[in-house]
MDAnalysis code that builds the backbone (N, CA, C; Angstrom):
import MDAnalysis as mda
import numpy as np

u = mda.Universe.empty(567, n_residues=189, atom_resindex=np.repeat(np.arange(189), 3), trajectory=True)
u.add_TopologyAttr("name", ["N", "CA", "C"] * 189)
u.add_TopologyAttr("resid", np.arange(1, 190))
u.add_TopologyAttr("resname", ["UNK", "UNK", "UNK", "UNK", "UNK", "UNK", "UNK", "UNK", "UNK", "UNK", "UNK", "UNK", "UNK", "UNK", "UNK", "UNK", "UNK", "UNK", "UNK", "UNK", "UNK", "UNK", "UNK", "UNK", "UNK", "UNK", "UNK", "UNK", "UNK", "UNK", "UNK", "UNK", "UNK", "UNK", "UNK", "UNK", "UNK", "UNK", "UNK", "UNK", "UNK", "UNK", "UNK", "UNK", "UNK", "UNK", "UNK", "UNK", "UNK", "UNK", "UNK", "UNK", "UNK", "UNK", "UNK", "UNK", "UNK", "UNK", "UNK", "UNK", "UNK", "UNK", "UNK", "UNK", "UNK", "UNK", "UNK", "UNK", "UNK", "UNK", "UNK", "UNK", "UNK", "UNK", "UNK", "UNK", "UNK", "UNK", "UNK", "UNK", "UNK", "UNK", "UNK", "UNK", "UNK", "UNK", "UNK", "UNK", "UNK", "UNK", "UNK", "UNK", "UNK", "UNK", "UNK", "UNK", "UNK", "UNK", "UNK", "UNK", "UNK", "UNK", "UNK", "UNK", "UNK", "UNK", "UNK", "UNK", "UNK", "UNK", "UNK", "UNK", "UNK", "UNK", "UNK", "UNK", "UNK", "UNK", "UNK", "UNK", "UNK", "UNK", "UNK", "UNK", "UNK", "UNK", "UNK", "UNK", "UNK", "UNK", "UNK", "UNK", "UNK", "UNK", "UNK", "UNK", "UNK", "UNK", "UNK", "UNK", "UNK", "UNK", "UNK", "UNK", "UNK", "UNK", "UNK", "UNK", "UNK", "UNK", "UNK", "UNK", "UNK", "UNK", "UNK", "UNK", "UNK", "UNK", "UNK", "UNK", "UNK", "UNK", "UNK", "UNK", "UNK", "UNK", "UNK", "UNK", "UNK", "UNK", "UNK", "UNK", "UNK", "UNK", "UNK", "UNK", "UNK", "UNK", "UNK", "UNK", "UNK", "UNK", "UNK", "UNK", "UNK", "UNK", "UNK", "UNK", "UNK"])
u.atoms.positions = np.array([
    [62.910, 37.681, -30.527],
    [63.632, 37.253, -31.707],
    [64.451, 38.431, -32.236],
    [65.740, 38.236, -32.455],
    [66.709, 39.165, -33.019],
    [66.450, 39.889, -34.779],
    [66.649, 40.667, -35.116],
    [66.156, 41.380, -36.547],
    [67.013, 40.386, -37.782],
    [68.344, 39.720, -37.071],
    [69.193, 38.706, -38.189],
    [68.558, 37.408, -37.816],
    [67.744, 37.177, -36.987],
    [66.674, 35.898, -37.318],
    [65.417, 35.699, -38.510],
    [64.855, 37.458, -38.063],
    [63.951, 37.559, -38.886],
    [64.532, 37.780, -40.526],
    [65.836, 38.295, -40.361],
    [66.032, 38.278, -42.013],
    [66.546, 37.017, -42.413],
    [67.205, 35.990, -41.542],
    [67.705, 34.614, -42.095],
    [66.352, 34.036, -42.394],
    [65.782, 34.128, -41.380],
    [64.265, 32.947, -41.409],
    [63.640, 33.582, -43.014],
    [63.438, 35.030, -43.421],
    [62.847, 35.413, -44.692],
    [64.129, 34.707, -46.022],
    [65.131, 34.846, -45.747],
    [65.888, 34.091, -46.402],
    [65.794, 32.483, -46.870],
    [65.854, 31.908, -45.885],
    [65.703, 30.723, -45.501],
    [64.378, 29.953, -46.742],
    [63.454, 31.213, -46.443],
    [61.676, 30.625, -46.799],
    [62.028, 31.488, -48.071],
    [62.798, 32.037, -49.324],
    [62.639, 32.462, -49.906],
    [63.297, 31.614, -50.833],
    [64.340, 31.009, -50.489],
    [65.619, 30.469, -50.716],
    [64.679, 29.153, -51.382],
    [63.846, 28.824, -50.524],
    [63.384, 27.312, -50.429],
    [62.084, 27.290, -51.539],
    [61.434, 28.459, -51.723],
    [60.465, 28.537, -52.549],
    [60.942, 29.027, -54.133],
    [62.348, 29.800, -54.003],
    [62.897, 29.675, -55.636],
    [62.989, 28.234, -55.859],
    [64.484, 27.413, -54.962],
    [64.140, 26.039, -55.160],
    [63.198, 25.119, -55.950],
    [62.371, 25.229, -55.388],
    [60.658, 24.755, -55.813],
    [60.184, 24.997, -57.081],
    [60.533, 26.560, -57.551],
    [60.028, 27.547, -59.033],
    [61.320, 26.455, -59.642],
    [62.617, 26.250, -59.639],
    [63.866, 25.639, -60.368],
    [63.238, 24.192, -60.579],
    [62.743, 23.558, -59.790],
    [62.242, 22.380, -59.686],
    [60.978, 22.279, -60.719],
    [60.263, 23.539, -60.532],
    [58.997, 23.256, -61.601],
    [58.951, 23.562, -63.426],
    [60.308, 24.549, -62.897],
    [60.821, 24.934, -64.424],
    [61.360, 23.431, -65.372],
    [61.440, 22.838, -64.320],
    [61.959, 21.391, -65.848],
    [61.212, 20.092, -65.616],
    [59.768, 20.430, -64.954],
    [58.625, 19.718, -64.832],
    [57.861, 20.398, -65.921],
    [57.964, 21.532, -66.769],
    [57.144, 21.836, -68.504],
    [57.641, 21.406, -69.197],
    [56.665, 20.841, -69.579],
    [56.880, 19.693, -71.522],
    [55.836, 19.949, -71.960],
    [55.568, 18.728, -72.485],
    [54.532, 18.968, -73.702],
    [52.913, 18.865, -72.854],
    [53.057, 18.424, -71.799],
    [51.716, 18.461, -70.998],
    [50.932, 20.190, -70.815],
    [52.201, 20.643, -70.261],
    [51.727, 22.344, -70.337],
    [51.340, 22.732, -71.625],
    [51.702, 22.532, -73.047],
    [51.594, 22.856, -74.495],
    [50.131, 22.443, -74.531],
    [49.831, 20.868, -74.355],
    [48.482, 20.705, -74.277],
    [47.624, 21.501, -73.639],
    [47.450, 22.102, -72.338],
    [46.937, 22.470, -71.467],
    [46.796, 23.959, -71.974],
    [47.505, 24.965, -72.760],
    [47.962, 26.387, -73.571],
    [46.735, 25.869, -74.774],
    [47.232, 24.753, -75.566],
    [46.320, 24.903, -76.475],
    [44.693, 24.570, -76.246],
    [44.732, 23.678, -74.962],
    [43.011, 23.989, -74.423],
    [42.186, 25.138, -73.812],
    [43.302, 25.853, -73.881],
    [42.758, 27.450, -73.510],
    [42.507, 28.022, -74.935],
    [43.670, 27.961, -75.553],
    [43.535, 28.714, -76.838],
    [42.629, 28.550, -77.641],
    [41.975, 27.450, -77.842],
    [41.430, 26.690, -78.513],
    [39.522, 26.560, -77.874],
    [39.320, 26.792, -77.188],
    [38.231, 27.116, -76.035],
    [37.305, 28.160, -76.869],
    [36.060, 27.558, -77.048],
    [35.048, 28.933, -77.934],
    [34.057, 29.330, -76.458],
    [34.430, 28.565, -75.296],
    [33.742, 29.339, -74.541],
    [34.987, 30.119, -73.499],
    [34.694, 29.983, -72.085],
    [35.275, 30.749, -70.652],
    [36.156, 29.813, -70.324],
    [37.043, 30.438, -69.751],
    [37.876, 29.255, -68.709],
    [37.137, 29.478, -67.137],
    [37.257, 28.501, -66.489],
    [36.197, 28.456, -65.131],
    [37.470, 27.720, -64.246],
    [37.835, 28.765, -63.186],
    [38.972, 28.063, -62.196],
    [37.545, 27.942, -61.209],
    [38.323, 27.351, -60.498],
    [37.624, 26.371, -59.370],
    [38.753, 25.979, -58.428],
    [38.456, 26.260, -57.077],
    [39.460, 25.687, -55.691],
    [38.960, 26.148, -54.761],
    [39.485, 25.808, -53.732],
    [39.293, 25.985, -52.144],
    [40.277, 26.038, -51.102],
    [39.967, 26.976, -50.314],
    [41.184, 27.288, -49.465],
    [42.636, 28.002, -50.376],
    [43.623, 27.899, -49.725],
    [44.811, 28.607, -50.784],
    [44.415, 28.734, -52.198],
    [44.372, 26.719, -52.511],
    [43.971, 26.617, -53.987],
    [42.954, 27.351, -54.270],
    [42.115, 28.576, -53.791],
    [40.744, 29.129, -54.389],
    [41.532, 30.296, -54.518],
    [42.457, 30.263, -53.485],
    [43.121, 32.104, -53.929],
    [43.873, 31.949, -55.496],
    [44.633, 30.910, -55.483],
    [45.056, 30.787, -56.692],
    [44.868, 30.958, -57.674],
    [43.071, 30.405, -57.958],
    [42.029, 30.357, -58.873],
    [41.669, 31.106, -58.960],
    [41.628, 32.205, -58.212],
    [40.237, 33.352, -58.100],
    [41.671, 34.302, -58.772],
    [42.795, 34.349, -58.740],
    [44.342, 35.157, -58.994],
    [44.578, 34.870, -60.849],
    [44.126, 33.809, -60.819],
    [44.543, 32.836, -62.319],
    [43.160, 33.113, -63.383],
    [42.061, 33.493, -62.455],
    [40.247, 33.934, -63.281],
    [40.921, 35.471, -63.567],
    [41.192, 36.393, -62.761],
    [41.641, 37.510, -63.404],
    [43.010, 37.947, -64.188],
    [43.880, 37.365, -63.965],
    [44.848, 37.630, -65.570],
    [44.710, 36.962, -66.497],
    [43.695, 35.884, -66.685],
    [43.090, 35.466, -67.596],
    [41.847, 36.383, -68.316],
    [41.420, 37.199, -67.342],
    [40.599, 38.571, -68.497],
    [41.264, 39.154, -68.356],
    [42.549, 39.795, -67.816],
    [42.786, 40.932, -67.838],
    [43.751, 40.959, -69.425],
    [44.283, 39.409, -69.355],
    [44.918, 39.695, -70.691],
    [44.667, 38.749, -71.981],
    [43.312, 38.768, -71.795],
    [42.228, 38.372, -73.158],
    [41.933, 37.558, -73.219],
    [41.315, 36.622, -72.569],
    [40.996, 35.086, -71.932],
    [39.916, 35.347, -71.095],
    [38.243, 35.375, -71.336],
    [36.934, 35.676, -70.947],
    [37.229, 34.353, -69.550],
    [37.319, 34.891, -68.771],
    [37.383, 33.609, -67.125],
    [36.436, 34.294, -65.827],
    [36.175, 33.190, -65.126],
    [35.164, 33.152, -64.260],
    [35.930, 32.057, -63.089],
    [35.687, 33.013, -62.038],
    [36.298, 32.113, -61.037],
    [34.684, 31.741, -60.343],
    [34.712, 30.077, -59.734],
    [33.711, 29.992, -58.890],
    [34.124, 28.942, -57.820],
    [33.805, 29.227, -56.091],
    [34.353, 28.534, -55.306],
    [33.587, 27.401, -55.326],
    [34.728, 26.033, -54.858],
    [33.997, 24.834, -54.852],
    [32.938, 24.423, -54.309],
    [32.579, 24.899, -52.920],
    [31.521, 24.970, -52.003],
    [30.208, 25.208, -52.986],
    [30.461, 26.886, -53.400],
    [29.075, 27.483, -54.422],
    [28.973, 26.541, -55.422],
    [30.153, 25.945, -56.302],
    [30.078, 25.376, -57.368],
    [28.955, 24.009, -56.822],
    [28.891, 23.360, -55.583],
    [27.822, 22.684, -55.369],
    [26.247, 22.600, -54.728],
    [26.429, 24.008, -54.540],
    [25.249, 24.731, -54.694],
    [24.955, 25.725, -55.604],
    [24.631, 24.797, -56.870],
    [23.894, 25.816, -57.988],
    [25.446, 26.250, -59.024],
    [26.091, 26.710, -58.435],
    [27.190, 27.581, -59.892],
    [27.786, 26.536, -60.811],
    [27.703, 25.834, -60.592],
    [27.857, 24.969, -61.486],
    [26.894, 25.368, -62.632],
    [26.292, 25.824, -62.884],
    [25.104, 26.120, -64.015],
    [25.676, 27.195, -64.723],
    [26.368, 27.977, -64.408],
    [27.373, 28.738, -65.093],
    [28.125, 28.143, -66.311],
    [28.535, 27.022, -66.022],
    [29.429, 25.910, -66.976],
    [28.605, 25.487, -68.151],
    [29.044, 25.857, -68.797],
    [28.464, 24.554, -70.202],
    [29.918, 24.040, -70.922],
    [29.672, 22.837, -72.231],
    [30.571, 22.021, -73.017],
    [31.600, 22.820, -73.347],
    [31.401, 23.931, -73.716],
    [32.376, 24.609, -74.417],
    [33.613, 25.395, -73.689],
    [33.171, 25.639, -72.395],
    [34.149, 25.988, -71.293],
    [35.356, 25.271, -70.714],
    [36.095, 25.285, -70.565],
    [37.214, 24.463, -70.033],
    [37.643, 25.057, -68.452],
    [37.378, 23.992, -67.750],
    [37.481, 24.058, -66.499],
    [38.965, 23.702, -65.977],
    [39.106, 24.689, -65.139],
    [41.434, 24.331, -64.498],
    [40.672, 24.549, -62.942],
    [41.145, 23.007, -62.328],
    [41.034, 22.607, -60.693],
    [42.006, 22.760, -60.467],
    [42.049, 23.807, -59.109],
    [42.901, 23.241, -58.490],
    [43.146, 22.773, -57.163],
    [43.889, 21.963, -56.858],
    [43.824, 21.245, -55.553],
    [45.825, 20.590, -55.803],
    [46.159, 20.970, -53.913],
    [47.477, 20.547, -54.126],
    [47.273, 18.738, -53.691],
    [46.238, 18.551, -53.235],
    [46.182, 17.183, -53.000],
    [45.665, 15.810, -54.000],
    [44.879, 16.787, -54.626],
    [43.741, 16.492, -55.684],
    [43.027, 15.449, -55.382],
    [43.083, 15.423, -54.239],
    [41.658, 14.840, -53.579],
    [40.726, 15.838, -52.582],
    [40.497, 16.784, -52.658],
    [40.027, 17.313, -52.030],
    [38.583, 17.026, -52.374],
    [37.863, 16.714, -50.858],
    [36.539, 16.096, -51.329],
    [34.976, 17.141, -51.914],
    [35.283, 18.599, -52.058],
    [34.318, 19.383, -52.820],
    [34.788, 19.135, -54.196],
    [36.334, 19.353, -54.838],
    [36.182, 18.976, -55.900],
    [36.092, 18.092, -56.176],
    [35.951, 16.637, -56.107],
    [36.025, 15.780, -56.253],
    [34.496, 15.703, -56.375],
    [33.557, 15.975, -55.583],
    [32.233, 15.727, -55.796],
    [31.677, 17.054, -56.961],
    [32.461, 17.435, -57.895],
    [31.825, 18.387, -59.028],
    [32.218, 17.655, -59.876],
    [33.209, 16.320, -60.573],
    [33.770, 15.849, -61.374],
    [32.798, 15.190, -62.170],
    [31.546, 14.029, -61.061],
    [30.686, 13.771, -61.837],
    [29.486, 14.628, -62.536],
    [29.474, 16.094, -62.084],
    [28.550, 17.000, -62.818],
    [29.402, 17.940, -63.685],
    [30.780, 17.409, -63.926],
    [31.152, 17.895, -65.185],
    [31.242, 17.067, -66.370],
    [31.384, 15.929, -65.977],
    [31.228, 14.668, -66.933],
    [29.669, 15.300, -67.674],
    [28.535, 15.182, -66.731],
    [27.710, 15.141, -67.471],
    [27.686, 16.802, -68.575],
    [28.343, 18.136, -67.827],
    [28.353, 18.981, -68.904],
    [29.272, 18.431, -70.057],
    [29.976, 17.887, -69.942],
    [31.264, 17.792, -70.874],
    [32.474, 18.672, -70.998],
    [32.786, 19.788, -70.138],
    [33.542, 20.599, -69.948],
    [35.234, 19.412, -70.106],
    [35.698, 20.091, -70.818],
    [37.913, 19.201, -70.503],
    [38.121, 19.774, -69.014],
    [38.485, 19.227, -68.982],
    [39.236, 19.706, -66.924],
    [40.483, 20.041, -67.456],
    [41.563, 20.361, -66.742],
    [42.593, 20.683, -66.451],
    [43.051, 20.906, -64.943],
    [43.831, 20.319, -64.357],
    [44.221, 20.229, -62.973],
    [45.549, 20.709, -62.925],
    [45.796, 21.735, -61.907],
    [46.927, 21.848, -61.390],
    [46.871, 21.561, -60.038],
    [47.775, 20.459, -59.314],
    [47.915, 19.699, -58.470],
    [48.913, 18.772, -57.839],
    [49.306, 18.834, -56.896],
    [50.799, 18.232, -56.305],
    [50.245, 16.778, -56.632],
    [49.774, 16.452, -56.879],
    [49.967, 14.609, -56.910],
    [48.940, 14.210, -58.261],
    [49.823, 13.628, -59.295],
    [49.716, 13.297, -60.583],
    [48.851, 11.895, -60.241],
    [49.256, 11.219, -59.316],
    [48.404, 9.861, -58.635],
    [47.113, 10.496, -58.075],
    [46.920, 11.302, -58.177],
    [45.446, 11.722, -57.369],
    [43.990, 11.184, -58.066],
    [42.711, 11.315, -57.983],
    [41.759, 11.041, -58.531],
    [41.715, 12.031, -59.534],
    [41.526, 13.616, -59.131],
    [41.831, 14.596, -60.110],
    [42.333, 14.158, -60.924],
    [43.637, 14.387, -61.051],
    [44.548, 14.020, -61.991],
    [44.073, 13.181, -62.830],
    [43.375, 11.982, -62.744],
    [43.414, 10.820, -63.584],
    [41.790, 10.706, -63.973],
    [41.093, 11.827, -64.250],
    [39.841, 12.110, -64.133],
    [39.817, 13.754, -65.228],
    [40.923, 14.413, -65.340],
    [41.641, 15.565, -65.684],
    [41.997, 15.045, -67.552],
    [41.659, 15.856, -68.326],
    [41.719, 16.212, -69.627],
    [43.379, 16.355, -69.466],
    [44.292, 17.240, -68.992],
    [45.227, 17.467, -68.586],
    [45.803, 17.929, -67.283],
    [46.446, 17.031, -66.466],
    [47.482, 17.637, -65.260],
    [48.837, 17.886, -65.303],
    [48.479, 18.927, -64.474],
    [49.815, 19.852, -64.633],
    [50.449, 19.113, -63.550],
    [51.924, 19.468, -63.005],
    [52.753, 18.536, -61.894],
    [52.816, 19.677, -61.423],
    [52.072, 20.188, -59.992],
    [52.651, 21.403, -59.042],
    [53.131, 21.111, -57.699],
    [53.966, 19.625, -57.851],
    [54.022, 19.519, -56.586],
    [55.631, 19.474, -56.219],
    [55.909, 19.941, -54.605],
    [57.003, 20.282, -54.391],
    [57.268, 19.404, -53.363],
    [58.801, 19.302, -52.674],
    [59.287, 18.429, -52.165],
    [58.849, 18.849, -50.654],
    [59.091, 19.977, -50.651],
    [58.749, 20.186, -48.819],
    [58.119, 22.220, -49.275],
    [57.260, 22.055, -48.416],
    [56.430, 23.546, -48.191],
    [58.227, 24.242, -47.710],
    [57.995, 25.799, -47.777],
    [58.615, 26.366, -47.042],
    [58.289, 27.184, -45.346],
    [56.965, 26.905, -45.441],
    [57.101, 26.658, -43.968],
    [57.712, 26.029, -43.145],
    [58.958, 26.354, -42.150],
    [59.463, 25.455, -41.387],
    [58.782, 24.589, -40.908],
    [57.314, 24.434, -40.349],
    [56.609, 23.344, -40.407],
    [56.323, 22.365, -41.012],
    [56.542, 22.508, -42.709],
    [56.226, 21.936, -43.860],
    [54.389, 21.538, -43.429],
    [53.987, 22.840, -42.976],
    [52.291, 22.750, -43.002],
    [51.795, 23.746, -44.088],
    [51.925, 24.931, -44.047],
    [51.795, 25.765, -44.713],
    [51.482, 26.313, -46.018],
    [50.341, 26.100, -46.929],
    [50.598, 26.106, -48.285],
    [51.535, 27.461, -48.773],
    [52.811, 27.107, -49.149],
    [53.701, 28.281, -49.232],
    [54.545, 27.852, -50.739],
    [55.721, 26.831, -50.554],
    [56.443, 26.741, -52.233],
    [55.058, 25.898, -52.941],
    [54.147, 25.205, -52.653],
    [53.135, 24.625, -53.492],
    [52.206, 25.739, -53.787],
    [51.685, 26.319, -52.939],
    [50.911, 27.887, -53.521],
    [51.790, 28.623, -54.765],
    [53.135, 28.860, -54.369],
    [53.959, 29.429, -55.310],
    [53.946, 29.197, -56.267],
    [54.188, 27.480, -56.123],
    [54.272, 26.780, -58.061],
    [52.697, 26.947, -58.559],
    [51.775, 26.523, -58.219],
    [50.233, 26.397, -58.725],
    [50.418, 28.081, -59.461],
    [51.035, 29.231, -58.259],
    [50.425, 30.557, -59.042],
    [51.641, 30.591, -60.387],
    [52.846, 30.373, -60.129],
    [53.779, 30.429, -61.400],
    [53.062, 29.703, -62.327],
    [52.765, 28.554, -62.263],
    [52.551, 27.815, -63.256],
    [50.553, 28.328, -64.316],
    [50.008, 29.193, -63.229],
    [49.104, 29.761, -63.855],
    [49.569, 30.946, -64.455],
    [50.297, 31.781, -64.160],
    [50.849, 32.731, -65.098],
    [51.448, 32.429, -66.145],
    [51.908, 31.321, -66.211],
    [52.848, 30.870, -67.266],
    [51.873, 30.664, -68.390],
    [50.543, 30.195, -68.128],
    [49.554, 29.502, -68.461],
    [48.992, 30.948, -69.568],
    [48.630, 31.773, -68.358],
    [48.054, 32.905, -69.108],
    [48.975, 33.336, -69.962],
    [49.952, 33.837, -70.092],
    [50.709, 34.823, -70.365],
    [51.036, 34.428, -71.933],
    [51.692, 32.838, -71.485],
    [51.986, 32.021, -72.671],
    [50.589, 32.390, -73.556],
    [49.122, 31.755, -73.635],
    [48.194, 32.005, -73.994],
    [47.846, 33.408, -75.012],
    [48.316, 34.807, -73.565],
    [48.008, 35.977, -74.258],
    [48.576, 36.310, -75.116],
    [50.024, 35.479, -75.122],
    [50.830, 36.211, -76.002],
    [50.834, 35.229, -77.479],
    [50.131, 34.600, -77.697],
    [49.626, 33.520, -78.403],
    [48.720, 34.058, -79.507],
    [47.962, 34.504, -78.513],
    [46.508, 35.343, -79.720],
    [46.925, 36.467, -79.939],
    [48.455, 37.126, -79.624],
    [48.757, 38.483, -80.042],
    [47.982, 39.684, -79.178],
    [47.809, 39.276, -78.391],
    [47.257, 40.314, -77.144],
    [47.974, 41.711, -77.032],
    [48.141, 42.545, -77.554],
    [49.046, 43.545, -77.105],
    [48.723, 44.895, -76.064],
    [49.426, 45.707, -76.015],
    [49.939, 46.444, -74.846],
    [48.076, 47.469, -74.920],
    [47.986, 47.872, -76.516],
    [46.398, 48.691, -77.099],
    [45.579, 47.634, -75.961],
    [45.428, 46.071, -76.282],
    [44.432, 45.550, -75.769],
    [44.170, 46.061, -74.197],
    [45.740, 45.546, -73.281],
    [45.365, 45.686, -72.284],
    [45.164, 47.003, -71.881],
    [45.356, 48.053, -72.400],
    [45.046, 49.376, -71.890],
    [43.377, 49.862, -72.174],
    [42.682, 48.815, -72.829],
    [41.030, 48.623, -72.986],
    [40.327, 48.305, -71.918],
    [41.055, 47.354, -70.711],
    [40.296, 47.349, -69.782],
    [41.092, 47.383, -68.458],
    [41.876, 48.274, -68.801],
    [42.694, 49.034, -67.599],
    [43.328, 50.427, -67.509],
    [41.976, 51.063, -67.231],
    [41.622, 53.020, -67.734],
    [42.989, 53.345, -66.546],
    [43.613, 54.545, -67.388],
    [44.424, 55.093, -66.207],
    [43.744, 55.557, -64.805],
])
């Protein structure tokens, strides 16, 4: 392969995943506002939860959520059905994510959050999903085609799930007045 393949093809897949971010930028309304004020509003943890990509996401979205003043706990779906789930109580607000939102580990924690009472929050490519319609609030992270030339790849849907969790935090931190003193409390030179 020639070096102007490899830079069209990085083009190409970069090109296609802004796309996707343009596309998700005028998919926020008032659903995301809801979803900001169930964080804000939260006297306990936020608890991400996913699997596969969606766990990198989660486990990415559990730490700038403490890092910028939002007490979070990431736990994978698998563990979450052996035992971590006990971590959770009412007061926590739980954000799934899944680009399918059927994915069948989360899907089998939904009825042992019912019984904690935890709000869900889903970020997830399909608003028709069980998630979704089982979800306190869903977010819309879904995109028209991956940027994998395969369209296999979790690549512009990974992208939007992580934009749309930063947006999440950030919006949030900057909400409770989080400032620059805070974060330099738990990030020593």
């Amino acid at each position: 392969m020639k070096k102007n393949t490899h830079i069209d093809s990085a083009k190409k897949i970069i090109q296609s995943e802004i796309k996707s971010l343009q596309r998700l930028v005028k998919k926020i309304d008032g659903t995301f506002s809801r979803a900001c004020e169930l964080v804000l509003n939260s006297s306990g943890k936020i608890v991400t939860i996913g699997l596969g990509k969606s766990g990198h996401i989660a486990k990415k979205m559990s730490a700038t959520l403490s890092s910028t003043g939002t007490p979070s706990i990431f736990i994978h779906a698998s563990e979450a059905l052996h035992g971590d789930m006990g971590a959770i109580n009412k007061n926590d607000i739980i954000i799934f994510y899944s680009n399918s939102g059927e994915t069948k580990e989360i899907l089998q924690l939904l009825p042992l959050v019912k019984i904690i009472k935890s709000k869900i929050i889903s970020i997830t490519g399909n608003l028709k999903s069980t998630l979704a319609k089982k979800s306190t609030v869903a977010l819309d992270a879904s995109v028209t085609r991956e940027a994998c030339p395969l369209n296999l790849a979790p690549s512009s849907s990974s992208m939007c799930a992580l934009a749309i969790s930063d947006a999440i935090a950030l919006t949030v931190s900057s909400n409770k007045g989080f400032t620059s003193k805070d974060f330099a409390k738990t990030h020593p030179e």
